[in-house]
mmCIF file of the N, C-alpha and C atoms, coordinates in Angstrom:
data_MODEL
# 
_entry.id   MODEL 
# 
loop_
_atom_site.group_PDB 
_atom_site.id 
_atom_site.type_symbol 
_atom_site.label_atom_id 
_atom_site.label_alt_id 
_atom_site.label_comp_id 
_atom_site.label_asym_id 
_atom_site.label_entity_id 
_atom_site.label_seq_id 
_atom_site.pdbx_PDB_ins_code 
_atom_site.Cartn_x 
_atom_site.Cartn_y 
_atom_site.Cartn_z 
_atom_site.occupancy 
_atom_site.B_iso_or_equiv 
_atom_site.pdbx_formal_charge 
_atom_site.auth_seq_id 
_atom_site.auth_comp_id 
_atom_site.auth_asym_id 
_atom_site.auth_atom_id 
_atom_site.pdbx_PDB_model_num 
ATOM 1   N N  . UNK A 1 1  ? 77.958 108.914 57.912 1.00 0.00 ? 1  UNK A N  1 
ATOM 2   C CA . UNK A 1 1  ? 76.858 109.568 57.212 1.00 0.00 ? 1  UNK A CA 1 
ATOM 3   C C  . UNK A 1 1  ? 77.387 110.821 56.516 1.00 0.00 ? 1  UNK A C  1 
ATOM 4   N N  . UNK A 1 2  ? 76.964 110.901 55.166 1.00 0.00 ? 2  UNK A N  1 
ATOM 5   C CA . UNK A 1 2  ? 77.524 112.006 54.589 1.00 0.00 ? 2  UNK A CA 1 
ATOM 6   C C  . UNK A 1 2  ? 77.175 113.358 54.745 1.00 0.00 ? 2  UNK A C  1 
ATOM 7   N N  . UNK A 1 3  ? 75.819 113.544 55.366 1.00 0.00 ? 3  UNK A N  1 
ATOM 8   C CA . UNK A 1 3  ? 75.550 114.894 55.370 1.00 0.00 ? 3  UNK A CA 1 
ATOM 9   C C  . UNK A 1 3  ? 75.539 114.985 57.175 1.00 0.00 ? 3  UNK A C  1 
ATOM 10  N N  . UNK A 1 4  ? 75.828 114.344 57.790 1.00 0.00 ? 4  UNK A N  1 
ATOM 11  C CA . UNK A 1 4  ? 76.761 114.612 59.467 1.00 0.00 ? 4  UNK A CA 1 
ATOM 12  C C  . UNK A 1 4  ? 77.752 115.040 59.332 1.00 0.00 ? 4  UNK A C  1 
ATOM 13  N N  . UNK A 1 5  ? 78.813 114.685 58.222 1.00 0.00 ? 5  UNK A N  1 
ATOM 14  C CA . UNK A 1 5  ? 80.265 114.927 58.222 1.00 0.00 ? 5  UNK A CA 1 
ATOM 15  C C  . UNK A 1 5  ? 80.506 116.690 57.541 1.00 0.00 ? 5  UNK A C  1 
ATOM 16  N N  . UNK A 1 6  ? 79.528 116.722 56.470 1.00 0.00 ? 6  UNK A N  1 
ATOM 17  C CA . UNK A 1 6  ? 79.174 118.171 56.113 1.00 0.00 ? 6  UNK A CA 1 
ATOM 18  C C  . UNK A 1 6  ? 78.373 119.064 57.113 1.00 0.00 ? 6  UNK A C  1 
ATOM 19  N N  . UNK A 1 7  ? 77.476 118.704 57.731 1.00 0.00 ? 7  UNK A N  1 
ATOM 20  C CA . UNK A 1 7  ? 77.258 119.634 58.977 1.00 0.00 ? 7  UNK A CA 1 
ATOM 21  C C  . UNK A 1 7  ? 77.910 119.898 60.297 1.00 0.00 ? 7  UNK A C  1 
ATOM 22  N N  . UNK A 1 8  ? 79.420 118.521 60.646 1.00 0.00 ? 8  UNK A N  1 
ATOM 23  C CA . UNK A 1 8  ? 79.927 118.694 61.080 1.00 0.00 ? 8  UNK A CA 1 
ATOM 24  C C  . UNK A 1 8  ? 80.921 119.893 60.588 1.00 0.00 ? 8  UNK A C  1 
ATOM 25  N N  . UNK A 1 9  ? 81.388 120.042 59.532 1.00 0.00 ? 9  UNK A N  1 
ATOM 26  C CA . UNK A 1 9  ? 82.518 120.706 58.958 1.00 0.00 ? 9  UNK A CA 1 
ATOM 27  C C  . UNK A 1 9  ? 82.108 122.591 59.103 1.00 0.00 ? 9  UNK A C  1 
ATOM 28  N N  . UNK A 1 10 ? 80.572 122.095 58.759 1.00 0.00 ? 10 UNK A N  1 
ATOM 29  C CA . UNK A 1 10 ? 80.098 123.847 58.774 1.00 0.00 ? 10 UNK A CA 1 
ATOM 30  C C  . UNK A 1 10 ? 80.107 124.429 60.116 1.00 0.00 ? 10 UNK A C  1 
ATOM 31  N N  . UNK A 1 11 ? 79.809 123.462 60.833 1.00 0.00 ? 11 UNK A N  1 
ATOM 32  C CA . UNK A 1 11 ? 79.540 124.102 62.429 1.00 0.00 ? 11 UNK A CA 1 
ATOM 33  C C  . UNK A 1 11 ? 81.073 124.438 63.437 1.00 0.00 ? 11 UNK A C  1 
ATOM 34  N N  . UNK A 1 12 ? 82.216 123.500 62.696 1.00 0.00 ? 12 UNK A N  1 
ATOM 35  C CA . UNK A 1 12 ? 84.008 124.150 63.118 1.00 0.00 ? 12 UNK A CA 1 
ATOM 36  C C  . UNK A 1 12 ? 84.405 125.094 62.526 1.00 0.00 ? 12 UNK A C  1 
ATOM 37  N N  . UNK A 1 13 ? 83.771 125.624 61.260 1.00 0.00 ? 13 UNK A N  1 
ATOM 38  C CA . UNK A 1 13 ? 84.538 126.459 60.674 1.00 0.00 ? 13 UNK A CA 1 
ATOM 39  C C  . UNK A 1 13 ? 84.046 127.891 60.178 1.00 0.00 ? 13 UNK A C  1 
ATOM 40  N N  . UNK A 1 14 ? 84.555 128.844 60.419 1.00 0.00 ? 14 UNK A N  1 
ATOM 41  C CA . UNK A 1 14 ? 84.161 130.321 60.141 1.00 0.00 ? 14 UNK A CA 1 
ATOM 42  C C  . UNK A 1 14 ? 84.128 130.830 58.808 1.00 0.00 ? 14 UNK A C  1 
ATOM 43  N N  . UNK A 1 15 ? 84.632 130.008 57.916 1.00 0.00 ? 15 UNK A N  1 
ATOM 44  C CA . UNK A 1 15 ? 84.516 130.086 56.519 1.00 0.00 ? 15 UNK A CA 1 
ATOM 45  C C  . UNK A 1 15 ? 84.524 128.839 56.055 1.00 0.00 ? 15 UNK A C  1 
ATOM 46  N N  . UNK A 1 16 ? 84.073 128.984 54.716 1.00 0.00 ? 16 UNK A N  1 
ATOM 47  C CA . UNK A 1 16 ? 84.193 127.686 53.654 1.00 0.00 ? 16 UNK A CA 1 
ATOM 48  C C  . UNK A 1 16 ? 84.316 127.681 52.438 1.00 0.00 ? 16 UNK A C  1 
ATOM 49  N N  . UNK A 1 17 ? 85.276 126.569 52.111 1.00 0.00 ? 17 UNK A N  1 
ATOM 50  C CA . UNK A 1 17 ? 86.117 126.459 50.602 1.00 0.00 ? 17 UNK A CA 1 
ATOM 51  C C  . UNK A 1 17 ? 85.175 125.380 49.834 1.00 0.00 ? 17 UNK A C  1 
ATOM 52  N N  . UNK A 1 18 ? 84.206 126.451 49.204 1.00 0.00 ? 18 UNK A N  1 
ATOM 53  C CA . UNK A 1 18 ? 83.390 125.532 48.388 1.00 0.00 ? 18 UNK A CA 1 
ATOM 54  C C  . UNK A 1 18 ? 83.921 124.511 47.647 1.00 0.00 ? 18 UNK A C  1 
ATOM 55  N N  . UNK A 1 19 ? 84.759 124.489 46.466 1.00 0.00 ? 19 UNK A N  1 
ATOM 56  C CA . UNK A 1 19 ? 85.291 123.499 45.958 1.00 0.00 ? 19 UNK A CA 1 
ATOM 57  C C  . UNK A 1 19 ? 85.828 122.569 46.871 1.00 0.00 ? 19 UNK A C  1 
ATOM 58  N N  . UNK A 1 20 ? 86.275 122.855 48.136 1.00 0.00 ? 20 UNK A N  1 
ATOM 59  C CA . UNK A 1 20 ? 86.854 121.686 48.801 1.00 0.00 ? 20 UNK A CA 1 
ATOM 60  C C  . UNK A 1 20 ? 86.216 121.099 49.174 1.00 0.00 ? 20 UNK A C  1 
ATOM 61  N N  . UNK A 1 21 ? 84.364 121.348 49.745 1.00 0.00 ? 21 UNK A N  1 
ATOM 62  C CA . UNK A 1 21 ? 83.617 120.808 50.427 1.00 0.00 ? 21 UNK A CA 1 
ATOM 63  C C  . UNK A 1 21 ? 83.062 119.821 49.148 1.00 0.00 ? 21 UNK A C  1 
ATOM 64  N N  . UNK A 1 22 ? 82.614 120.377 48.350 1.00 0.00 ? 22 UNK A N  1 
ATOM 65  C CA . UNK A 1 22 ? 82.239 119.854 46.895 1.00 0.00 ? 22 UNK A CA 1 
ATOM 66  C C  . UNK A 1 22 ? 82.629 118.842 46.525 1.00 0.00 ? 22 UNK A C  1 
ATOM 67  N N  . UNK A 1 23 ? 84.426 118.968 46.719 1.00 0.00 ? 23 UNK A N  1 
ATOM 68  C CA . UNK A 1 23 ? 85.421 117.256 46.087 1.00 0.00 ? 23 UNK A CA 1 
ATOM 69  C C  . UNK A 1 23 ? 85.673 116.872 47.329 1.00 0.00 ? 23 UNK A C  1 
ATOM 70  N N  . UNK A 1 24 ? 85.175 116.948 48.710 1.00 0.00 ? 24 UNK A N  1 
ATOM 71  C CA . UNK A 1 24 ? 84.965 115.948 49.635 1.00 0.00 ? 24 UNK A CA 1 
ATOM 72  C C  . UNK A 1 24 ? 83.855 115.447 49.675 1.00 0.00 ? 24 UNK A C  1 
ATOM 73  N N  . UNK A 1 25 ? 82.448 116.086 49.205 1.00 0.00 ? 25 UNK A N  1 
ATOM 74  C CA . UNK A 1 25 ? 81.820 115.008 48.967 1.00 0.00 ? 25 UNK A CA 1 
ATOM 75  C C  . UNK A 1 25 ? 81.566 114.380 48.048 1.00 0.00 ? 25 UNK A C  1 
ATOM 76  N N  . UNK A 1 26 ? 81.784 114.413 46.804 1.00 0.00 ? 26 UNK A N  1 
ATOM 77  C CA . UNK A 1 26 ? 82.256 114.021 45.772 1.00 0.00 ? 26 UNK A CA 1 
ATOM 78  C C  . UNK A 1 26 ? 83.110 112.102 45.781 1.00 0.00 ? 26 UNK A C  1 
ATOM 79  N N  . UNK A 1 27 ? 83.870 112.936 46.381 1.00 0.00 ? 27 UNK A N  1 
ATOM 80  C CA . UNK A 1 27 ? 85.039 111.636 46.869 1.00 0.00 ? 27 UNK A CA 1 
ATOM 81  C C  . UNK A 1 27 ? 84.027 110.615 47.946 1.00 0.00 ? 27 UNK A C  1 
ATOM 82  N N  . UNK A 1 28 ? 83.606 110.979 49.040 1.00 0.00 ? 28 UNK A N  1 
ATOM 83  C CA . UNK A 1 28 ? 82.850 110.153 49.695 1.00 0.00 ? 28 UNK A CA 1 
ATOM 84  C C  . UNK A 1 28 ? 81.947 109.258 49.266 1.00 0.00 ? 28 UNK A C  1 
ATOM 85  N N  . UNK A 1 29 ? 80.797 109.947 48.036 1.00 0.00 ? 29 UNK A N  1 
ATOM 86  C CA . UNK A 1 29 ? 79.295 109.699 47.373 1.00 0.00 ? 29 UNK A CA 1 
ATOM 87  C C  . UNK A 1 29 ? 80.421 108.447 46.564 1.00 0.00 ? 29 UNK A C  1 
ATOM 88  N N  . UNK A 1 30 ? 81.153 108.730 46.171 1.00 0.00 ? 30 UNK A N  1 
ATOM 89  C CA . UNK A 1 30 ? 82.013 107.711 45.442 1.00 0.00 ? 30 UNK A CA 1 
ATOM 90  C C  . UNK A 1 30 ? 82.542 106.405 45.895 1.00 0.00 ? 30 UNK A C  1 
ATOM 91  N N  . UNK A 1 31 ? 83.277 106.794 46.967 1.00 0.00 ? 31 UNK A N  1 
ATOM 92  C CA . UNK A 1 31 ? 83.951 105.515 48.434 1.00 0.00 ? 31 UNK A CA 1 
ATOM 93  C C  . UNK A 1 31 ? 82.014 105.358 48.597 1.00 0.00 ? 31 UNK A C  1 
ATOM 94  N N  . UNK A 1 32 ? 81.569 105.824 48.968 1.00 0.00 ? 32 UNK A N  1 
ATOM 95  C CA . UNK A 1 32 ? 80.439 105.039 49.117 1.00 0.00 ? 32 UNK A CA 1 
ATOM 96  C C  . UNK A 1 32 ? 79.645 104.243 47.811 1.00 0.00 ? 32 UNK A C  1 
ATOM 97  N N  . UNK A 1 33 ? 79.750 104.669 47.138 1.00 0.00 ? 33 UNK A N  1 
ATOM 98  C CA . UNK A 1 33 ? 79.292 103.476 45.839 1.00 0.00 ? 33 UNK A CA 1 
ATOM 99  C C  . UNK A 1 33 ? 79.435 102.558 45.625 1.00 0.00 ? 33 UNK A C  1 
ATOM 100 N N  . UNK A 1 34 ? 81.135 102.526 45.534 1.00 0.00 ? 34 UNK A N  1 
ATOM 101 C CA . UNK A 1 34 ? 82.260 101.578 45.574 1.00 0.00 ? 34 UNK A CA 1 
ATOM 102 C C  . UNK A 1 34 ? 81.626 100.328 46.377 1.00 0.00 ? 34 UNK A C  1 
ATOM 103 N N  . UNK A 1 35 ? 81.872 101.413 47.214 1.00 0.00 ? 35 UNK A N  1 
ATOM 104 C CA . UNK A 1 35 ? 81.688 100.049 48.621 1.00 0.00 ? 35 UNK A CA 1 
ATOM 105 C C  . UNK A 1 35 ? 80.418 99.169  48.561 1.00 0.00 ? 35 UNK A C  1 
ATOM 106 N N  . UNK A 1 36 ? 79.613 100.047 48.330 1.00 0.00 ? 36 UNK A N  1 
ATOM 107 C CA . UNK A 1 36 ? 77.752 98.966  48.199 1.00 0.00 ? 36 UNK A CA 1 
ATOM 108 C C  . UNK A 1 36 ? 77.877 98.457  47.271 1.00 0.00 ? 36 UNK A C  1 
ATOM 109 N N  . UNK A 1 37 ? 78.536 98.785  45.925 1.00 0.00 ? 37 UNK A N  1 
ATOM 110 C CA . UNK A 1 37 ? 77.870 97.853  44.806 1.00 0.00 ? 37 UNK A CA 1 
ATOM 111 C C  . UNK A 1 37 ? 79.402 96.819  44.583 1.00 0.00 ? 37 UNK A C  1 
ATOM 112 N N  . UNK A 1 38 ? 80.460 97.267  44.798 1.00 0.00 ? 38 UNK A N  1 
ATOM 113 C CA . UNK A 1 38 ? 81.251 96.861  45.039 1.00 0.00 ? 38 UNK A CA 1 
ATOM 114 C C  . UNK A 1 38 ? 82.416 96.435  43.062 1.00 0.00 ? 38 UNK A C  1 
ATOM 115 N N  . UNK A 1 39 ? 81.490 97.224  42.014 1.00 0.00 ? 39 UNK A N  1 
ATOM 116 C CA . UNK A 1 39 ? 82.001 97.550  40.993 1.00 0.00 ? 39 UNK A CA 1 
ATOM 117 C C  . UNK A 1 39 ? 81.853 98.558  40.362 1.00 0.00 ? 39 UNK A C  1 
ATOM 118 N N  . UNK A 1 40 ? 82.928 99.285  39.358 1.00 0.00 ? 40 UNK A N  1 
ATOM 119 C CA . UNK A 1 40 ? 82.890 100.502 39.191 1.00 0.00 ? 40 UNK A CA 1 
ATOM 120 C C  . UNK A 1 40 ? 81.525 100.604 38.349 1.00 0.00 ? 40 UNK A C  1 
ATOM 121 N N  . UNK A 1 41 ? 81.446 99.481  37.467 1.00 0.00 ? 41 UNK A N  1 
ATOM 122 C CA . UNK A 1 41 ? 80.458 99.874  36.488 1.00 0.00 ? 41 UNK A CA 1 
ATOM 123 C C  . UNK A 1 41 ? 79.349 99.642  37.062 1.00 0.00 ? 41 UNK A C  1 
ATOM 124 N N  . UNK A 1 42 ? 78.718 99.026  38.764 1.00 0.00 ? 42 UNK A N  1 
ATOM 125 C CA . UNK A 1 42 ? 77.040 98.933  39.166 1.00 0.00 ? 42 UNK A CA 1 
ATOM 126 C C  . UNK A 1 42 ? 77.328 100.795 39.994 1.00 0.00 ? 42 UNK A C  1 
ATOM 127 N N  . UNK A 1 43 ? 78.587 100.961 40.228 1.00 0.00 ? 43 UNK A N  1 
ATOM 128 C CA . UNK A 1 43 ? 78.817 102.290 41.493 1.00 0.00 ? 43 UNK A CA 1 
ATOM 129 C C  . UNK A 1 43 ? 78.493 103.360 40.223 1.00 0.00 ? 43 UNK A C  1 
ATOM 130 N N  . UNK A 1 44 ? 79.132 103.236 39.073 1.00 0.00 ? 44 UNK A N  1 
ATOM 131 C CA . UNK A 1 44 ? 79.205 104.345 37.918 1.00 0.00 ? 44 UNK A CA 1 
ATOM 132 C C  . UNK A 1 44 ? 77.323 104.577 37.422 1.00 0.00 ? 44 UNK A C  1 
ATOM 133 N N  . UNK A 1 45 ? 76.904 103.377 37.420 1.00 0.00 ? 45 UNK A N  1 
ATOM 134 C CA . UNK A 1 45 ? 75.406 103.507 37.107 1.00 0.00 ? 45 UNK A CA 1 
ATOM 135 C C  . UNK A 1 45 ? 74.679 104.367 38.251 1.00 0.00 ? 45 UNK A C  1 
ATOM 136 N N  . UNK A 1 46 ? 74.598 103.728 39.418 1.00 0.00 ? 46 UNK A N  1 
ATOM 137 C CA . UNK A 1 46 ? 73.832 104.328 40.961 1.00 0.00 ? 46 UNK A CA 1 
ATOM 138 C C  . UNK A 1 46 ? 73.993 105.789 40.535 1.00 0.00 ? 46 UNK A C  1 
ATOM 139 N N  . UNK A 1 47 ? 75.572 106.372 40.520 1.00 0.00 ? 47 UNK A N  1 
ATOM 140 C CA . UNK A 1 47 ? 75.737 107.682 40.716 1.00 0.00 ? 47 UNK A CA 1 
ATOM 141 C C  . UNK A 1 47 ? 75.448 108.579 39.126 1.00 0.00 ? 47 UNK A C  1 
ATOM 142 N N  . UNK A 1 48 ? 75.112 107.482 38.047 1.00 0.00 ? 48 UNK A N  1 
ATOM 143 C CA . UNK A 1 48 ? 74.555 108.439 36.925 1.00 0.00 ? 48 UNK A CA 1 
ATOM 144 C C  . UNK A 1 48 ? 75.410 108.583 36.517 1.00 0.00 ? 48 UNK A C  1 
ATOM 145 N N  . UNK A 1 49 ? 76.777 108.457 35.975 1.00 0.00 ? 49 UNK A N  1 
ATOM 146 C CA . UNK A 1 49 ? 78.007 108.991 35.555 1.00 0.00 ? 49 UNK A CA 1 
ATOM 147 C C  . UNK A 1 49 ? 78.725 107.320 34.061 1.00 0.00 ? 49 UNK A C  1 
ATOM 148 N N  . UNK A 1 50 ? 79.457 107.899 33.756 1.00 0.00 ? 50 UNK A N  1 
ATOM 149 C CA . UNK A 1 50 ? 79.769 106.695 32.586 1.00 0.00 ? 50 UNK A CA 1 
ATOM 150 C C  . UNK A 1 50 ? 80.573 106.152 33.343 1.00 0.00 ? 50 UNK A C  1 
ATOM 151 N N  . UNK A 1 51 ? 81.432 104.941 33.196 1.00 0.00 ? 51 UNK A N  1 
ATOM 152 C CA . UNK A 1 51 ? 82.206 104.293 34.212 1.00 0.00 ? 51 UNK A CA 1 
ATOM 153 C C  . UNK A 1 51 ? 83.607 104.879 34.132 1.00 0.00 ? 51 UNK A C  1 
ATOM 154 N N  . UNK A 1 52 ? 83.917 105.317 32.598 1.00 0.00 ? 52 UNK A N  1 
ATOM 155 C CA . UNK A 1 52 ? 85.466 106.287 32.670 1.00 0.00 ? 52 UNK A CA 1 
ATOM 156 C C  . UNK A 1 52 ? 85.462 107.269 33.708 1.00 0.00 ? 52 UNK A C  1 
ATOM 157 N N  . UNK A 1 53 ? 84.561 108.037 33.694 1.00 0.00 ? 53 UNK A N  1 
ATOM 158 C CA . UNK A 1 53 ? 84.360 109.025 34.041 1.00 0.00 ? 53 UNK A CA 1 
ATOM 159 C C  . UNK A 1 53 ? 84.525 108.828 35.813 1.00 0.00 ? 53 UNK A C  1 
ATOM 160 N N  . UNK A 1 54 ? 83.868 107.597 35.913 1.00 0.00 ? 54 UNK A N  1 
ATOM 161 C CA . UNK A 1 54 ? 83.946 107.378 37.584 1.00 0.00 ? 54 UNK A CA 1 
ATOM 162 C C  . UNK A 1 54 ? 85.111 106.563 37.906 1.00 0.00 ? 54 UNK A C  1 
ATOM 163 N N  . UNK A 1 55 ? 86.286 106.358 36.940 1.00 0.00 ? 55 UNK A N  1 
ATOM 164 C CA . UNK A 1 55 ? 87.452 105.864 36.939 1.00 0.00 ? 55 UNK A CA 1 
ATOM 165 C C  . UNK A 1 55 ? 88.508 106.767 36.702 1.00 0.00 ? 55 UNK A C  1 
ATOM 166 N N  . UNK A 1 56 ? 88.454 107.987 36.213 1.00 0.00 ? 56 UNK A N  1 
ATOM 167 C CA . UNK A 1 56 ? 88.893 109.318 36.368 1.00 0.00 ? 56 UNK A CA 1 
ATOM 168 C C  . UNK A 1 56 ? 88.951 109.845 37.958 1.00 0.00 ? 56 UNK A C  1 
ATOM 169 N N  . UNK A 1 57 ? 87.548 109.816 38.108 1.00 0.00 ? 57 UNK A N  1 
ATOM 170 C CA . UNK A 1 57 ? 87.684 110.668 39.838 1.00 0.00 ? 57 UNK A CA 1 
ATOM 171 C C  . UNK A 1 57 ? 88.105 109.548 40.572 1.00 0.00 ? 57 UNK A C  1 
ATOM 172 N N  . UNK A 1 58 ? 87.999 108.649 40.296 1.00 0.00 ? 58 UNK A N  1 
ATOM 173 C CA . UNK A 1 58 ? 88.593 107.398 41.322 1.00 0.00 ? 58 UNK A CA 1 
ATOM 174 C C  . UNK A 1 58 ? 90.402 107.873 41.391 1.00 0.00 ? 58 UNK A C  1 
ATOM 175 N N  . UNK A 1 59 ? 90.863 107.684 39.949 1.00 0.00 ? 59 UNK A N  1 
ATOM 176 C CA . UNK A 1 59 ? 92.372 108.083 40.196 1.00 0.00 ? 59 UNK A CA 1 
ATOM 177 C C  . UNK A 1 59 ? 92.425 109.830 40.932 1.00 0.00 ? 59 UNK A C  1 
ATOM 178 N N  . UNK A 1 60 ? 91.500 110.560 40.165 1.00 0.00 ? 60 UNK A N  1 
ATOM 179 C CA . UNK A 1 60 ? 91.493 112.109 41.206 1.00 0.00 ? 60 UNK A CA 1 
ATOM 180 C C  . UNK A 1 60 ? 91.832 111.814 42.539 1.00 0.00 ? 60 UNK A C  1 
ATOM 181 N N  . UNK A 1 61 ? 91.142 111.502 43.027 1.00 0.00 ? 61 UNK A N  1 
ATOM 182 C CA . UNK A 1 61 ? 90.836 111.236 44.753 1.00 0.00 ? 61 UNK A CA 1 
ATOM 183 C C  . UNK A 1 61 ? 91.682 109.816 45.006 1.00 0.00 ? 61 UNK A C  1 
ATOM 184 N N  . UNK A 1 62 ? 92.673 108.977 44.729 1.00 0.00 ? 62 UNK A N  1 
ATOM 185 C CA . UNK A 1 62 ? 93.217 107.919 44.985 1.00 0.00 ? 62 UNK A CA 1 
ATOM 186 C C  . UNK A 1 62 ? 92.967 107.081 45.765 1.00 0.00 ? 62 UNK A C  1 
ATOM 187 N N  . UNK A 1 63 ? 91.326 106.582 44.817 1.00 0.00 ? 63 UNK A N  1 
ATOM 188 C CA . UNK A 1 63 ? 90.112 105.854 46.051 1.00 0.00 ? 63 UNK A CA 1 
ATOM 189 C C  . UNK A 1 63 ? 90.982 104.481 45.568 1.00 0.00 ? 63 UNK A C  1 
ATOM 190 N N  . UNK A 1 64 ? 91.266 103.520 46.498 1.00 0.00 ? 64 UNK A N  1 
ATOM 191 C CA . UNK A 1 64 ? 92.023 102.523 45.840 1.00 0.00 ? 64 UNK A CA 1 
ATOM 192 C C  . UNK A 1 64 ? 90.648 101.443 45.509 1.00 0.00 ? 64 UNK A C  1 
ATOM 193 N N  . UNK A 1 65 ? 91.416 100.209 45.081 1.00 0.00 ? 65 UNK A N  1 
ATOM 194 C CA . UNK A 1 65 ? 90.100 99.068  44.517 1.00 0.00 ? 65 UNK A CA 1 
ATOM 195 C C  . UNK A 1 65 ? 89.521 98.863  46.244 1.00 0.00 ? 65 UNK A C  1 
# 
């Protein structure tokens, strides 16, 4: 669950690196798209984004096929 893994993270740590929390969930909302629709272009629609664009952060984050 994505927002367990973010309330897990807040409750270990005494500070926080916004951008890092940001492109971890980022990366996740993504591996999770992937995975349900199971193509970039039904995962690129769900999340609102053009499909380059969700083939960009795919190579960002080295979400494999």
């Amino acid at each position: 669950d994505l927002l367990v893994n973010l309330k897990h993270s807040m409750r270990a740590s005494s500070s926080m690196d916004f951008e890092k929390i940001m492109e971890q969930q980022e990366m996740q909302l993504i591996e999770y798209a992937l995975k349900k629709f199971g193509t970039t272009r039904k995962a690129a629609e769900f999340l609102h984004m053009s499909q380059p664009k969700l083939m960009r952060k795919k190579k960002k984050y080295n979400i494999l096929p």
